[in-house]
C-alpha positions as CSV (number, residue, x, y, z in Angstrom):
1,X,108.4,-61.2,-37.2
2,X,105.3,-61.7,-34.5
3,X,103.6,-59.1,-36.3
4,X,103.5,-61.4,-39.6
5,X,103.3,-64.3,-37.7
6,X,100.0,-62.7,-35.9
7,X,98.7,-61.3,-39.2
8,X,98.5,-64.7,-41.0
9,X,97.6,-66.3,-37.8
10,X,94.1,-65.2,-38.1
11,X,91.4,-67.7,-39.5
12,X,89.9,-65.5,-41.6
13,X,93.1,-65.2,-43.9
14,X,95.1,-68.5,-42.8
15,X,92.0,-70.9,-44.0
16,X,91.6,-68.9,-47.2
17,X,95.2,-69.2,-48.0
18,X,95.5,-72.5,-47.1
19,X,92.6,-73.9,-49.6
20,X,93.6,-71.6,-52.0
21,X,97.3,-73.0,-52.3
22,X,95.5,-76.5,-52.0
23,X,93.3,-75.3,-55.2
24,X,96.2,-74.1,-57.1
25,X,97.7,-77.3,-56.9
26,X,94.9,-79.2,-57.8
27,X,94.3,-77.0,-61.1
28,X,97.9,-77.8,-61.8
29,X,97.0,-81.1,-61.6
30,X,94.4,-80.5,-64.2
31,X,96.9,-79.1,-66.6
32,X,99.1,-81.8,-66.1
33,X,96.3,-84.7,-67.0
34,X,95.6,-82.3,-70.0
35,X,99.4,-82.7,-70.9
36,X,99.8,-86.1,-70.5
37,X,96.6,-87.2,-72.6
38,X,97.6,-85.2,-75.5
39,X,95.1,-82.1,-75.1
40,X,96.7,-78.9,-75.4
41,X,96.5,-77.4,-71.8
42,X,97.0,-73.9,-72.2
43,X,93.6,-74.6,-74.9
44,X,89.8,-73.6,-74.5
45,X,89.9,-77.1,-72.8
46,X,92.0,-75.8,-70.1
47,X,89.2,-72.6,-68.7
48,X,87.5,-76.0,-67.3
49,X,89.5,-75.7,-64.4
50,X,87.4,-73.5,-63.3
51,X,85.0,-75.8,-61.9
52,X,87.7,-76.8,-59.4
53,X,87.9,-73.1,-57.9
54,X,84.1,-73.3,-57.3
55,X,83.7,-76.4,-56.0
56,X,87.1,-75.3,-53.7
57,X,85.4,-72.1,-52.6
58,X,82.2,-73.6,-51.7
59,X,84.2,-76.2,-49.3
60,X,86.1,-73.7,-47.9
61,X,83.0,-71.6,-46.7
62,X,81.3,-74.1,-45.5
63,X,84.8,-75.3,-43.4
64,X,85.0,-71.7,-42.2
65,X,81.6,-71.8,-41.4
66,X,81.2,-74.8,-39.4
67,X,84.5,-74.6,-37.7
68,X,85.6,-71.3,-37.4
69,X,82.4,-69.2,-37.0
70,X,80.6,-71.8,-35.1
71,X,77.6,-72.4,-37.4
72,X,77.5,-68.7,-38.4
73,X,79.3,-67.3,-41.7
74,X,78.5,-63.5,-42.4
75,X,78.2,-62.3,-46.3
76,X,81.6,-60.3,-46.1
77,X,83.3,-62.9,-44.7
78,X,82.5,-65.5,-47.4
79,X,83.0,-62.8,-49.7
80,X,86.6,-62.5,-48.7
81,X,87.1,-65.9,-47.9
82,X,86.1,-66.9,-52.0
83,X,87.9,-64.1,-53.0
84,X,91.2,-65.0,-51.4
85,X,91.3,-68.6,-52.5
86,X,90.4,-67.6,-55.9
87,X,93.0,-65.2,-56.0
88,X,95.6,-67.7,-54.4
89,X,94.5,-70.4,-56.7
90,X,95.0,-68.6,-59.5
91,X,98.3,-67.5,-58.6
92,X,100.1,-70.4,-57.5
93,X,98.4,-72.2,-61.0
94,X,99.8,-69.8,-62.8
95,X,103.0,-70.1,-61.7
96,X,103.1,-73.1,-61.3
97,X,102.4,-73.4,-65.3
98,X,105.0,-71.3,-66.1
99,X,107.8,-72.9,-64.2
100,X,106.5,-75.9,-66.5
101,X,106.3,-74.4,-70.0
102,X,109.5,-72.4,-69.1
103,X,111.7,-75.6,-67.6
104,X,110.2,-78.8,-68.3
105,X,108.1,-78.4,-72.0
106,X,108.5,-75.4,-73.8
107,X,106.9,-76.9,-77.0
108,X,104.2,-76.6,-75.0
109,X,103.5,-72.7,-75.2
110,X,105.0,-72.6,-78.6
111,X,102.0,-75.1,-79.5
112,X,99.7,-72.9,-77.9
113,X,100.7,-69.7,-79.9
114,X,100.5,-71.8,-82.8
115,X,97.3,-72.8,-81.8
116,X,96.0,-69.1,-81.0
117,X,97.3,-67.6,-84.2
118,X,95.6,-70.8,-86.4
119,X,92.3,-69.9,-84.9
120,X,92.4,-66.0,-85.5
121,X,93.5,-66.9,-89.0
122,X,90.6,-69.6,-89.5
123,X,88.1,-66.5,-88.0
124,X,89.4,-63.8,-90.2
125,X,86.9,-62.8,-92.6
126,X,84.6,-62.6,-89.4
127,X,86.8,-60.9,-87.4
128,X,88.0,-58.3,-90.3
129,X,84.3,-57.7,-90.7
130,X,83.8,-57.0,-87.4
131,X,86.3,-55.2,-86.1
132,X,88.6,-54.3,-89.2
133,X,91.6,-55.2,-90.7
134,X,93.9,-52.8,-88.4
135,X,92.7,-54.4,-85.1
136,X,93.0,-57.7,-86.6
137,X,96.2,-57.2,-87.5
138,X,97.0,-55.9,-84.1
139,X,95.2,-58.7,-82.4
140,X,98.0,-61.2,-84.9
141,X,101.2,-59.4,-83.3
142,X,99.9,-59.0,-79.6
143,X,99.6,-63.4,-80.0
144,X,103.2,-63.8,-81.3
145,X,105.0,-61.0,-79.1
146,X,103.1,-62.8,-76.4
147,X,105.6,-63.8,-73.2
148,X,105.6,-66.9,-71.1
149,X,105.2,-64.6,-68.1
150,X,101.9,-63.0,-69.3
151,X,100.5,-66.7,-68.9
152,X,100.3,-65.8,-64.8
153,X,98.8,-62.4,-65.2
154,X,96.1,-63.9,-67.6
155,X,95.4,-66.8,-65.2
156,X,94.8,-64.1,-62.4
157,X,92.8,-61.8,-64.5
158,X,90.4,-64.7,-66.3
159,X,90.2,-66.1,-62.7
160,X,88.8,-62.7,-61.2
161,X,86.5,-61.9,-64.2
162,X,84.8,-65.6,-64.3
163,X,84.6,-65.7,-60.1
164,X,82.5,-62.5,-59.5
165,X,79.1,-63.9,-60.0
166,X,79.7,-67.1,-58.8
167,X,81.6,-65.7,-55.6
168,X,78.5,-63.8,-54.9
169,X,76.3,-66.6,-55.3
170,X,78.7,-68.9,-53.0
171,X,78.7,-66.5,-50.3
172,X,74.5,-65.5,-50.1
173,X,74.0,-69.1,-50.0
174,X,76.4,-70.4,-47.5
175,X,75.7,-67.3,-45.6
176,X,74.4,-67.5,-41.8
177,X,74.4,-65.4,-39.6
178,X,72.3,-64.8,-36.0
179,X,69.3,-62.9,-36.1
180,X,69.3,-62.8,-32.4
181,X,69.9,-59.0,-32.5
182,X,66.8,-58.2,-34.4
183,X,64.4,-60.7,-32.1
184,X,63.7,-58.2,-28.9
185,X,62.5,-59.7,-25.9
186,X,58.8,-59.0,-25.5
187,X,57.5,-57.3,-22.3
188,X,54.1,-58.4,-21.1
């Protein structure tokens, strides 16, 4: 048990985990404002929740940065830092959201296939053009054998794909470090 205890314990995984869980919530919050106005949440309006994640990394660099590290944040430590609470984030949202479409509103996902399947209808001609008619109809079963557990795994992997650039960018500018090491002392 103290060796758990003592591998959460340190900063550099406690902080992470911490904001992350704070972000998932907060993206559930998201969903639920979407719900309760009448917008589809599980809808292209719902990716916006994105913006949430960033601004949640950013703050939890800079927090690590100024009262963890002292003033000094190395690039591999905001790397991991944005890449835990991303990854948290994402997974406490998505189950979060399917707790909700599972227990509380299940006309919600239905609505959302619906929703899916309308759109690749609407975009056939395109799509069939594009890609043929085989992968279209392919694409039309995967949406309606679609799960309500593949709504956490698709959270997680949307999450990682849209975070990589802007995890990098995070990190290289909230980045500092001492250059101490590389300013000898100069002997007269």
């Amino acid at each position: 048990m103290n060796f758990i205890k003592n591998y959460f314990g340190k900063p550099l995984l406690k902080v992470p985990l911490a904001f992350g869980a704070i972000t998932g919530l907060l993206t559930f919050v998201y969903f639920l404002a979407l719900y309760f106005i009448g917008v589809l949440p599980l809808g292209n309006k719902k990716s916006l929740d994105f913006g949430i994640h960033l601004i949640m990394m950013a703050a939890t660099c800079w927090y690590y940065r100024k009262y963890i590290g002292q003033g000094m944040l190395h690039l591999w430590e905001a790397l991991s830092i944005c890449y835990i609470v991303n990854t948290i984030a994402a997974l406490v949202n998505g189950w979060l959201i399917y707790f909700f479409i599972t227990y509380v509103d299940p006309a919600v996902f239905t609505d959302y296939l619906a929703e899916m399947q309308r759109l690749l209808m609407e975009g056939k001609a395109e799509m069939v053009k594009n890609i043929g008619e085989a992968e279209f109809q392919t694409m039309l079963r995967n949406v309606a054998t679609t799960e309500r557990s593949d709504i956490i795994s698709d959270e997680l992997g949307k999450k990682t794909i849209m975070g990589i650039l802007p995890i990098i960018l995070i990190s290289m500018i909230l980045r500092r470090q001492s250059y101490g090491i590389y300013q000898g002392t100069k002997k007269d």
